[in-house]
N, CA, C and O atoms as a GROMACS GRO file, in nm:
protein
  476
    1UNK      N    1   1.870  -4.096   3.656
    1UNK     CA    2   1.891  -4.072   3.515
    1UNK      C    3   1.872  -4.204   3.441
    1UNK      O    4   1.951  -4.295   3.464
    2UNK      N    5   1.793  -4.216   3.370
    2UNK     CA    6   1.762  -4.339   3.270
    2UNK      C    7   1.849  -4.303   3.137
    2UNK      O    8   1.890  -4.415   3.104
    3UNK      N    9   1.892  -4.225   3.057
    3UNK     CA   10   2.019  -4.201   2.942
    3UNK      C   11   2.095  -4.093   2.953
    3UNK      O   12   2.069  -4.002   3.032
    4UNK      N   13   2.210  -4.093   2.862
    4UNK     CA   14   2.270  -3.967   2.827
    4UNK      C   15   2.335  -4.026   2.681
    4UNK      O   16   2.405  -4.122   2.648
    5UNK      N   17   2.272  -3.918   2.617
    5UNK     CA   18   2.393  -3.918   2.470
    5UNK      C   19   2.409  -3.802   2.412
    5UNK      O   20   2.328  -3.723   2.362
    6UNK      N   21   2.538  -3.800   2.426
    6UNK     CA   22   2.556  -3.639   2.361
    6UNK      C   23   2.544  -3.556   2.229
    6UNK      O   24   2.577  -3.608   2.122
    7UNK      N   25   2.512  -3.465   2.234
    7UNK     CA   26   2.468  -3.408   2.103
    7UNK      C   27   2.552  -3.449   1.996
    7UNK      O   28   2.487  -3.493   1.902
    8UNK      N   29   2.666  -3.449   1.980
    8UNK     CA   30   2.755  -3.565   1.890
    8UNK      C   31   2.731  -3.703   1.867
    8UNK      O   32   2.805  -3.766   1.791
    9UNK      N   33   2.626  -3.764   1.931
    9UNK     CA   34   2.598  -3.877   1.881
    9UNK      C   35   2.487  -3.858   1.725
    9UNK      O   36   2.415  -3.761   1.701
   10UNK      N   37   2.504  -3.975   1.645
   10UNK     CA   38   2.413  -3.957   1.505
   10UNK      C   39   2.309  -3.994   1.567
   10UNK      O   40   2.301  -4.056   1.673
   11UNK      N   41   2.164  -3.922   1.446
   11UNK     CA   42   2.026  -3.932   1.504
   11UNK      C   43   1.993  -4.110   1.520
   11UNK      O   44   1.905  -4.153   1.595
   12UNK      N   45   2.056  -4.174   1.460
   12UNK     CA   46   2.019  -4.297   1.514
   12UNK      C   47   2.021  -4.378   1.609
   12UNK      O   48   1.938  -4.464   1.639
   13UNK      N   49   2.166  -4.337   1.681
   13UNK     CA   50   2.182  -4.373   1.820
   13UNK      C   51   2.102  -4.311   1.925
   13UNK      O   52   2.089  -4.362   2.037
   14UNK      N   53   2.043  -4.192   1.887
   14UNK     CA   54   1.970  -4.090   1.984
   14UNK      C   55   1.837  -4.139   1.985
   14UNK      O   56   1.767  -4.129   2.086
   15UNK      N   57   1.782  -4.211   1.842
   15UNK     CA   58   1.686  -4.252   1.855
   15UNK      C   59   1.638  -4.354   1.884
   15UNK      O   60   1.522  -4.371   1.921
   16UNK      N   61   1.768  -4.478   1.866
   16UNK     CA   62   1.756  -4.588   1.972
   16UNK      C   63   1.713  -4.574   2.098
   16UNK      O   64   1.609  -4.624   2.140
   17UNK      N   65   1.828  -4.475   2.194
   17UNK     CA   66   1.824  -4.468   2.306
   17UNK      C   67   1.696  -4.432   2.367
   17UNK      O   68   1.647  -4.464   2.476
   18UNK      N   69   1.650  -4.351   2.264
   18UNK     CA   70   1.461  -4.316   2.353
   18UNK      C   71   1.374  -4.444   2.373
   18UNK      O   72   1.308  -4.499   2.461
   19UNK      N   73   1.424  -4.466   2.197
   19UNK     CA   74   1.341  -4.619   2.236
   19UNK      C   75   1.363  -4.711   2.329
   19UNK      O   76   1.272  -4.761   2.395
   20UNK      N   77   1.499  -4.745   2.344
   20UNK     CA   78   1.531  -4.817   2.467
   20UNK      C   79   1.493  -4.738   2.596
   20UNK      O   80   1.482  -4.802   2.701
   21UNK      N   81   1.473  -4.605   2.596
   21UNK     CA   82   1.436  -4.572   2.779
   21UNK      C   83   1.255  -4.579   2.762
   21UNK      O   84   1.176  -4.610   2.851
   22UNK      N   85   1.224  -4.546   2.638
   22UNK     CA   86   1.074  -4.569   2.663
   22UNK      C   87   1.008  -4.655   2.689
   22UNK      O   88   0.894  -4.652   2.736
   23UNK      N   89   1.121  -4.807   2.639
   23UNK     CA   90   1.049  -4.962   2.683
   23UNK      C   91   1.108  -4.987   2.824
   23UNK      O   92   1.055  -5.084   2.878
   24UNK      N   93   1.207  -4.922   2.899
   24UNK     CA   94   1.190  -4.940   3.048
   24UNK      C   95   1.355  -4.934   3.057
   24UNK      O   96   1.392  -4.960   3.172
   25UNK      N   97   1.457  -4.909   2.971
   25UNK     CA   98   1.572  -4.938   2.983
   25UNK      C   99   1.639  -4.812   2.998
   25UNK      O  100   1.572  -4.710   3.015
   26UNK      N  101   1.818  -4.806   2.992
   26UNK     CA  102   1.866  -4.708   2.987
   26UNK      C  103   1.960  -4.740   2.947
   26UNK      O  104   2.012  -4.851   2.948
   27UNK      N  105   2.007  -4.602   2.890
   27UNK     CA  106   2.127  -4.619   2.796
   27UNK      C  107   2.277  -4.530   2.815
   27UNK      O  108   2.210  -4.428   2.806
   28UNK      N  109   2.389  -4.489   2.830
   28UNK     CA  110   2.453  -4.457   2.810
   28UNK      C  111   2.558  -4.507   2.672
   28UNK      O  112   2.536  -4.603   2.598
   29UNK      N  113   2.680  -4.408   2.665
   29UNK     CA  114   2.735  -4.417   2.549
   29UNK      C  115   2.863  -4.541   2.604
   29UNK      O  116   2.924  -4.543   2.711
   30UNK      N  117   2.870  -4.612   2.517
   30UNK     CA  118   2.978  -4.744   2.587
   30UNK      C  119   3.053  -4.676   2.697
   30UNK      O  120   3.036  -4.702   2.816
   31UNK      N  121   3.162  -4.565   2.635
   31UNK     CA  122   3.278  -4.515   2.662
   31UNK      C  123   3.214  -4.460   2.830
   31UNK      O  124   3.268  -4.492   2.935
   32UNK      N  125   3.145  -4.411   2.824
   32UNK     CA  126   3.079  -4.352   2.942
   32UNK      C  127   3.042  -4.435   3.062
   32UNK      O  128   3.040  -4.407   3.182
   33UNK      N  129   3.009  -4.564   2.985
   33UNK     CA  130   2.941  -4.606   3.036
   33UNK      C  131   3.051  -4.707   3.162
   33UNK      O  132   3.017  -4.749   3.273
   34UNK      N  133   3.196  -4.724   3.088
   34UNK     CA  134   3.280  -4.804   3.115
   34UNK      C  135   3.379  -4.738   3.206
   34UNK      O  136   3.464  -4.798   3.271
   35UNK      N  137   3.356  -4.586   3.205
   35UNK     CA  138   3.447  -4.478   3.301
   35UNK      C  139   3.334  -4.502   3.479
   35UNK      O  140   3.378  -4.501   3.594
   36UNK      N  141   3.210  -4.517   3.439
   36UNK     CA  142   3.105  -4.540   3.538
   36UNK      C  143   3.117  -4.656   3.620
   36UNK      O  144   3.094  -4.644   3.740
   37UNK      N  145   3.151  -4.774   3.570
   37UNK     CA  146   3.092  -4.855   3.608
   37UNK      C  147   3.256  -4.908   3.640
   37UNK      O  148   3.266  -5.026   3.672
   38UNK      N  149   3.369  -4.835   3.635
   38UNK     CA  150   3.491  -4.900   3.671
   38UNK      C  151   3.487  -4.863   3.869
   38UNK      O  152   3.411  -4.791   3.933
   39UNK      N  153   3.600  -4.945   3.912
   39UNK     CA  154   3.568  -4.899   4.053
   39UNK      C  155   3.756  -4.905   4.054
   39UNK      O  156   3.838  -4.992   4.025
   40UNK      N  157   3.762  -4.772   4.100
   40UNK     CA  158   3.926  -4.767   4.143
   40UNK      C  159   3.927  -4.775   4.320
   40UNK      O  160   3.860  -4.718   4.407
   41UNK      N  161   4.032  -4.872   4.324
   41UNK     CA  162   4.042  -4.925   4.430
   41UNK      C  163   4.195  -4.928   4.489
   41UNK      O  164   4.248  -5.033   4.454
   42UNK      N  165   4.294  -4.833   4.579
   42UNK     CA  166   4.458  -4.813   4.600
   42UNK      C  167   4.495  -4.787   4.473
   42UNK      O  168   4.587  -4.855   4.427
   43UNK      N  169   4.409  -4.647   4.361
   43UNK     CA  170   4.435  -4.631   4.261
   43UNK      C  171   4.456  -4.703   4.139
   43UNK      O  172   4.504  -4.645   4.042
   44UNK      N  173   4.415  -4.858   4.136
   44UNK     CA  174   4.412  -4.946   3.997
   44UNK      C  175   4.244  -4.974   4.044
   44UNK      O  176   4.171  -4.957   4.142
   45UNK      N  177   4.237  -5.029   3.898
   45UNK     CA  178   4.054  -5.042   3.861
   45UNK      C  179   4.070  -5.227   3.883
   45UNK      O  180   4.161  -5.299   3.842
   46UNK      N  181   3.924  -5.272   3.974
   46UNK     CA  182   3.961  -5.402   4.032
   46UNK      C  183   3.858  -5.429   3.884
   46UNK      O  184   3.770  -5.363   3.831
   47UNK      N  185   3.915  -5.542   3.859
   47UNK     CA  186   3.790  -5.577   3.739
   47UNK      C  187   3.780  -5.744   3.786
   47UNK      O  188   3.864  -5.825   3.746
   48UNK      N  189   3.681  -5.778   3.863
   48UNK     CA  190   3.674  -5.920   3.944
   48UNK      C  191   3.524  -5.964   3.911
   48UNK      O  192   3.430  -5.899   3.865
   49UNK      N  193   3.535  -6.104   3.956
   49UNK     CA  194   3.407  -6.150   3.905
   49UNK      C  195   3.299  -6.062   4.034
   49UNK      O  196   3.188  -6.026   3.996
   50UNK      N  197   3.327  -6.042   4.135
   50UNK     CA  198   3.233  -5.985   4.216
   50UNK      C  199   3.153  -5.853   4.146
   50UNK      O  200   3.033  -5.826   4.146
   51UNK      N  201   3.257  -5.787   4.092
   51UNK     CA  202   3.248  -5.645   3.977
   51UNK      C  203   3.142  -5.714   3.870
   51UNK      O  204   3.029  -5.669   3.847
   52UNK      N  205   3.190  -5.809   3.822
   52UNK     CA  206   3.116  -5.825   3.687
   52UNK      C  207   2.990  -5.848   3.701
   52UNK      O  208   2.902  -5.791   3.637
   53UNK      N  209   2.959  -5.988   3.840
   53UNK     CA  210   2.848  -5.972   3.857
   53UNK      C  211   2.766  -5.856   3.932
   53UNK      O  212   2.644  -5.874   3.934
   54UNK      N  213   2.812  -5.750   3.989
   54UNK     CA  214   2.725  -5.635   4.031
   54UNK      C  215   2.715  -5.546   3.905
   54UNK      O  216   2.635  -5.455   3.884
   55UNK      N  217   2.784  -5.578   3.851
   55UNK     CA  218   2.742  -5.472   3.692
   55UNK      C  219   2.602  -5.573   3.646
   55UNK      O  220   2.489  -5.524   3.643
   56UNK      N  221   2.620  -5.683   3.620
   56UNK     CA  222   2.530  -5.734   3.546
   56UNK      C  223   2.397  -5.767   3.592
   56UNK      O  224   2.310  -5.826   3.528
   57UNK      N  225   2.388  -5.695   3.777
   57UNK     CA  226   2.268  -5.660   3.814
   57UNK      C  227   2.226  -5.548   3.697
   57UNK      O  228   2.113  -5.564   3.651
   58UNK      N  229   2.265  -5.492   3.671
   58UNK     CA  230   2.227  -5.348   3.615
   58UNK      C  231   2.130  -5.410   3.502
   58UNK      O  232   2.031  -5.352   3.459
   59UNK      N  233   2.163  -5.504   3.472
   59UNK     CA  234   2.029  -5.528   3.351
   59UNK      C  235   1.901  -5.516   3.302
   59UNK      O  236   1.822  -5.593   3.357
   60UNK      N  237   1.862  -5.458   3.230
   60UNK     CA  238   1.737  -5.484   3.245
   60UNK      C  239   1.633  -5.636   3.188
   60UNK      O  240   1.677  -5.700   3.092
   61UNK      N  241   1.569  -5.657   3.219
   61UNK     CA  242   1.492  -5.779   3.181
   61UNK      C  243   1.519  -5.766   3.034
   61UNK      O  244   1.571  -5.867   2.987
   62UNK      N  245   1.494  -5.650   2.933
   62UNK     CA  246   1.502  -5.643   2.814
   62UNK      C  247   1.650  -5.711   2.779
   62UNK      O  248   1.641  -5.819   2.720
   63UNK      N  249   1.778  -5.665   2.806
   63UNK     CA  250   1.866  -5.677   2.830
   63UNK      C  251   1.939  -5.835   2.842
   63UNK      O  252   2.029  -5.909   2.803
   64UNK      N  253   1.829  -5.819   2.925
   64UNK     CA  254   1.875  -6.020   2.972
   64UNK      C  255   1.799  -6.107   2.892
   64UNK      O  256   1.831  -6.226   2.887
   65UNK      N  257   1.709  -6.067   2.834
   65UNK     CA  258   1.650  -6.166   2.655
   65UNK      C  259   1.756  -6.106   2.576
   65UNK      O  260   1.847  -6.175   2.528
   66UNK      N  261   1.749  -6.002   2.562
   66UNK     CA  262   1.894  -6.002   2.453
   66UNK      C  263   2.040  -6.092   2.484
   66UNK      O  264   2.109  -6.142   2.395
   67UNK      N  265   2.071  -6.099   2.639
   67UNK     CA  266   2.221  -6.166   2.631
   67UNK      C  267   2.187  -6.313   2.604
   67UNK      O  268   2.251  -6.392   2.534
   68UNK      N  269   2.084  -6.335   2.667
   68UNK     CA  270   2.030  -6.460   2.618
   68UNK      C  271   2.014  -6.549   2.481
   68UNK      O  272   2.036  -6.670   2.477
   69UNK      N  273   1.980  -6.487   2.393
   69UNK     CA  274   2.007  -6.475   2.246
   69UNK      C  275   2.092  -6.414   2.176
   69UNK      O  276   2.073  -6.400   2.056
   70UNK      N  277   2.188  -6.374   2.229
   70UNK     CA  278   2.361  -6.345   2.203
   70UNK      C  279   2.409  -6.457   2.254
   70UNK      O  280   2.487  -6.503   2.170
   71UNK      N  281   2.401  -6.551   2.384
   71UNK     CA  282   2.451  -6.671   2.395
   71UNK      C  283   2.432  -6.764   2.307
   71UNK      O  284   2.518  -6.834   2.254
   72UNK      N  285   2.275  -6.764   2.286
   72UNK     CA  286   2.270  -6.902   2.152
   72UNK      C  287   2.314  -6.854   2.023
   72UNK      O  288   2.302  -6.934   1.930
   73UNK      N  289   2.362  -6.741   1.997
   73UNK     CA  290   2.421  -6.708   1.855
   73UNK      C  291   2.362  -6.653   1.784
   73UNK      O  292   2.416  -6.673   1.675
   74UNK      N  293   2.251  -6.567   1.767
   74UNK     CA  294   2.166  -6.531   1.714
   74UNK      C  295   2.199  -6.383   1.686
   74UNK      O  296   2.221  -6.306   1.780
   75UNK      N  297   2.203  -6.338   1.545
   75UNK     CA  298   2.253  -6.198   1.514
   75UNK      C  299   2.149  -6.122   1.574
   75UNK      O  300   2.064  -6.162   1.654
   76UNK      N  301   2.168  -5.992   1.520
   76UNK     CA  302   2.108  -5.893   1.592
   76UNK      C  303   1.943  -5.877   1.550
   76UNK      O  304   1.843  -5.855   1.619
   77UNK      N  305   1.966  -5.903   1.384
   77UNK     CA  306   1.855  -5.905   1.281
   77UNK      C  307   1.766  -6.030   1.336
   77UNK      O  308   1.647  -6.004   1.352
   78UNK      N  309   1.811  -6.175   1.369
   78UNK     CA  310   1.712  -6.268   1.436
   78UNK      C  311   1.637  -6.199   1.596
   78UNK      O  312   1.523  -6.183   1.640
   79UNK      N  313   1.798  -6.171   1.648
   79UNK     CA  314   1.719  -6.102   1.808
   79UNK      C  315   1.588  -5.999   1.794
   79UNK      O  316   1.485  -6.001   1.861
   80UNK      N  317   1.626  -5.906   1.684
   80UNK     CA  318   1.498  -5.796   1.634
   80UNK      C  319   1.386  -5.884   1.660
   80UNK      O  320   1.315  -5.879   1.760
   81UNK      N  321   1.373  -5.968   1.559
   81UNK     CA  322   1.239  -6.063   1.452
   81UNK      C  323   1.244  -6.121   1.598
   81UNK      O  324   1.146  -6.080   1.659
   82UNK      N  325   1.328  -6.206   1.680
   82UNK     CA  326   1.249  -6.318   1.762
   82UNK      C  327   1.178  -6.214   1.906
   82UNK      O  328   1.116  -6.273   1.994
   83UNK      N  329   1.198  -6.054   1.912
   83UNK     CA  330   1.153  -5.980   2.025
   83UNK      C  331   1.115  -5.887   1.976
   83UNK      O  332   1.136  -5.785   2.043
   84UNK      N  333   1.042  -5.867   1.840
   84UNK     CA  334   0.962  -5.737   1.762
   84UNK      C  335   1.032  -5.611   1.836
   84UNK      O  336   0.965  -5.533   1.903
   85UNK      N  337   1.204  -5.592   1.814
   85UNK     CA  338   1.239  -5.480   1.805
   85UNK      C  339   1.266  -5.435   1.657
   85UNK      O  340   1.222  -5.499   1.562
   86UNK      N  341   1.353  -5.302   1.638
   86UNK     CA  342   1.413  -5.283   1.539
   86UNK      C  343   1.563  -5.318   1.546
   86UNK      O  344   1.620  -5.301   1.654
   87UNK      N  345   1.625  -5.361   1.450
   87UNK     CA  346   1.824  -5.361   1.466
   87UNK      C  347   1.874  -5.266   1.528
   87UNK      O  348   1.969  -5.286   1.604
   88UNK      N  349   1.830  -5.157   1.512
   88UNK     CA  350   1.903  -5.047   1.564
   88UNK      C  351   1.910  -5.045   1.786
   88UNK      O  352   1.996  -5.031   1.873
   89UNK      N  353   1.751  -5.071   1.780
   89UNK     CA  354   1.726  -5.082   1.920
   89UNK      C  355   1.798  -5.212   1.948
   89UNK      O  356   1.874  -5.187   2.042
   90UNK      N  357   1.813  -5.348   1.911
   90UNK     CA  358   1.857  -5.410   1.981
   90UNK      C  359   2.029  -5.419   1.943
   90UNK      O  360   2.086  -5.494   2.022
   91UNK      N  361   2.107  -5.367   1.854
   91UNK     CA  362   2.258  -5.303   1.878
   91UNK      C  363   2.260  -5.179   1.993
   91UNK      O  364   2.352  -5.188   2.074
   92UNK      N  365   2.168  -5.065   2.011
   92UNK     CA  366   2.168  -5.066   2.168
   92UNK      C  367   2.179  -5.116   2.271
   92UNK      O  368   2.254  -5.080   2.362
   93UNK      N  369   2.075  -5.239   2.270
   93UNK     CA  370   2.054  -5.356   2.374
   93UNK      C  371   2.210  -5.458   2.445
   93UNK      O  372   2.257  -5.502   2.550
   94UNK      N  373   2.238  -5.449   2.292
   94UNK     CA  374   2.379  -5.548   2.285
   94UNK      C  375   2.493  -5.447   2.375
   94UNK      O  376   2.559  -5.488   2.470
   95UNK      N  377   2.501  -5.287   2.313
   95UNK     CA  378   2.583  -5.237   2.363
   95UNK      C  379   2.572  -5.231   2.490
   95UNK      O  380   2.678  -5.266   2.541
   96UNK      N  381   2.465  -5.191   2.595
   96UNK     CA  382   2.447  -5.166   2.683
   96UNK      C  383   2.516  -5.314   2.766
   96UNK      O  384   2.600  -5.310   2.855
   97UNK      N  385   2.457  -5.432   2.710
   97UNK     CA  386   2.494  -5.515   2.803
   97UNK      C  387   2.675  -5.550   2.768
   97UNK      O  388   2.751  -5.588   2.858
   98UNK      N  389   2.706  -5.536   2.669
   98UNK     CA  390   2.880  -5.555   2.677
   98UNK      C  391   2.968  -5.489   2.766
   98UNK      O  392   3.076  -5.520   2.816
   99UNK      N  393   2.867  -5.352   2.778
   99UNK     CA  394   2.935  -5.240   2.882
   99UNK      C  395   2.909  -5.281   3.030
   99UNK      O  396   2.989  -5.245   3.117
  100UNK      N  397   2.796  -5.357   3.062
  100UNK     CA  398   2.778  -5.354   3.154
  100UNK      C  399   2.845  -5.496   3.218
  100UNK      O  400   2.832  -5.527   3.336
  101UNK      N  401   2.922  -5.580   3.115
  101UNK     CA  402   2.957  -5.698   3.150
  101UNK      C  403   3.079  -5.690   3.150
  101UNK      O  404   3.152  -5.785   3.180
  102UNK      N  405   3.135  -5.540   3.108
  102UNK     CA  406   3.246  -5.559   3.067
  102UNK      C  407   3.341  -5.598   2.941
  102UNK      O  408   3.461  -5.577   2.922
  103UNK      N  409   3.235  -5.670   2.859
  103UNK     CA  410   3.287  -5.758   2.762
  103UNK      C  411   3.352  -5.655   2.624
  103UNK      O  412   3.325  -5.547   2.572
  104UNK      N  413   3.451  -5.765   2.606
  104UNK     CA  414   3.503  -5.678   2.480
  104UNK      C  415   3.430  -5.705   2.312
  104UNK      O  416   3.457  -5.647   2.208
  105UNK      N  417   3.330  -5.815   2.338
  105UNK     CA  418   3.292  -5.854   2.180
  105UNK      C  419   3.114  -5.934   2.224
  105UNK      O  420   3.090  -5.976   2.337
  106UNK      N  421   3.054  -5.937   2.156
  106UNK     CA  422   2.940  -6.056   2.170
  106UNK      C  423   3.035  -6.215   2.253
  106UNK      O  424   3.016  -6.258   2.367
  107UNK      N  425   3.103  -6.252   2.179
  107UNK     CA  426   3.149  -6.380   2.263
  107UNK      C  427   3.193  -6.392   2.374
  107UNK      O  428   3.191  -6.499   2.434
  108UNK      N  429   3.257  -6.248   2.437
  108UNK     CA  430   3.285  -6.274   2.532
  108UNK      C  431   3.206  -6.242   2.681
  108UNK      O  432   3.239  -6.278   2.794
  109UNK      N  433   3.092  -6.162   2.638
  109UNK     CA  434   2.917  -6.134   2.656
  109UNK      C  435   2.894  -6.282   2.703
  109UNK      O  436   2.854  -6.300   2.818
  110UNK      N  437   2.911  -6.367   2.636
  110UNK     CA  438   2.842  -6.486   2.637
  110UNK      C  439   2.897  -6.532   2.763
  110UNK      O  440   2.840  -6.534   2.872
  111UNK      N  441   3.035  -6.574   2.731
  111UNK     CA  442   3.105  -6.583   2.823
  111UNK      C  443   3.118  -6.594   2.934
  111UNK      O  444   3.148  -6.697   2.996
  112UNK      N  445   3.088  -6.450   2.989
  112UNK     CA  446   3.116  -6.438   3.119
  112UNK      C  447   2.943  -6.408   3.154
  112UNK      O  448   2.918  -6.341   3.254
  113UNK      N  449   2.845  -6.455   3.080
  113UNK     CA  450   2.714  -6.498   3.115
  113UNK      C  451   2.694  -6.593   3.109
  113UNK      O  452   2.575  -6.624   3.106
  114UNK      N  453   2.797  -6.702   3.103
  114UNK     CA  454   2.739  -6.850   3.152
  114UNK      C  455   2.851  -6.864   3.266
  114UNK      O  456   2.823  -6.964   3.332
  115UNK      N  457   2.953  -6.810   3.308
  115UNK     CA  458   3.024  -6.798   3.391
  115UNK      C  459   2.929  -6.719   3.528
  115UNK      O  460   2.969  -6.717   3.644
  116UNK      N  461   2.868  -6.691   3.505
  116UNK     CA  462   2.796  -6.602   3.613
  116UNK      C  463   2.658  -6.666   3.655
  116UNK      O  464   2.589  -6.640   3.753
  117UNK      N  465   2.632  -6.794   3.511
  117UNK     CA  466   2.523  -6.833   3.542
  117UNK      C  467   2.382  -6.726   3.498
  117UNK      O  468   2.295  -6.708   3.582
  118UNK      N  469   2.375  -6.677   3.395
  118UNK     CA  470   2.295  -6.542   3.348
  118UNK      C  471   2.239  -6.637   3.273
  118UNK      O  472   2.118  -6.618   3.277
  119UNK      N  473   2.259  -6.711   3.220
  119UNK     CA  474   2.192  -6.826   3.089
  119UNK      C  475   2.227  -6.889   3.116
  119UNK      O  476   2.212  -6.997   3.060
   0.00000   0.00000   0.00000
């Protein structure tokens, strides 16, 4: 499965997400995405750097120019212009990788991608 978004999502998120699976990526909805990618372990969820970095295999190359330019600070509107997406596709981009890092904000995205050595 390369996405899922449910018919309750607005047409814009739906239409991100094509765009993002048509350039090679995939998308789920954060919330979904964070029930997936948890690992319960003697019934508590281990959240360890071993975790973080096997999530952040999940990236896609697209993905990893975007965290990349979320590390140097660059809004979403520069990330668009400096990788001829649209905003919308790359606030996909962003979401996908917060979920997949775990992270609770862009900074902390960064974060635990120079902690991992990702940038």
């Amino acid at each position: 499965m390369l996405g899922f978004a449910p018919k309750t999502a607005s047409g814009s998120i739906i239409e991100a997400a094509m765009r993002l699976i048509l350039a090679g990526g995939r998308y789920l909805p954060p919330r979904l995405a964070e029930i997936a990618s948890a690992r319960i372990d003697d019934g508590s969820v281990i959240a360890v750097r071993d975790d973080v970095a096997r999530l952040a295999e999940r990236l896609t190359e697209r993905q990893m120019e975007v965290l990349r330019l979320i590390a140097r600070g660059q809004s979403n509107k520069e990330i668009a212009r400096a990788l001829d997406l649209t905003p919308s596709t790359v606030k996909t981009h962003v979401a996908q990788v917060l979920t997949c890092l775990g992270a609770a904000n862009r900074t902390d995205a960064a974060i635990k991608a120079r902690l991992l050595d990702l940038v």
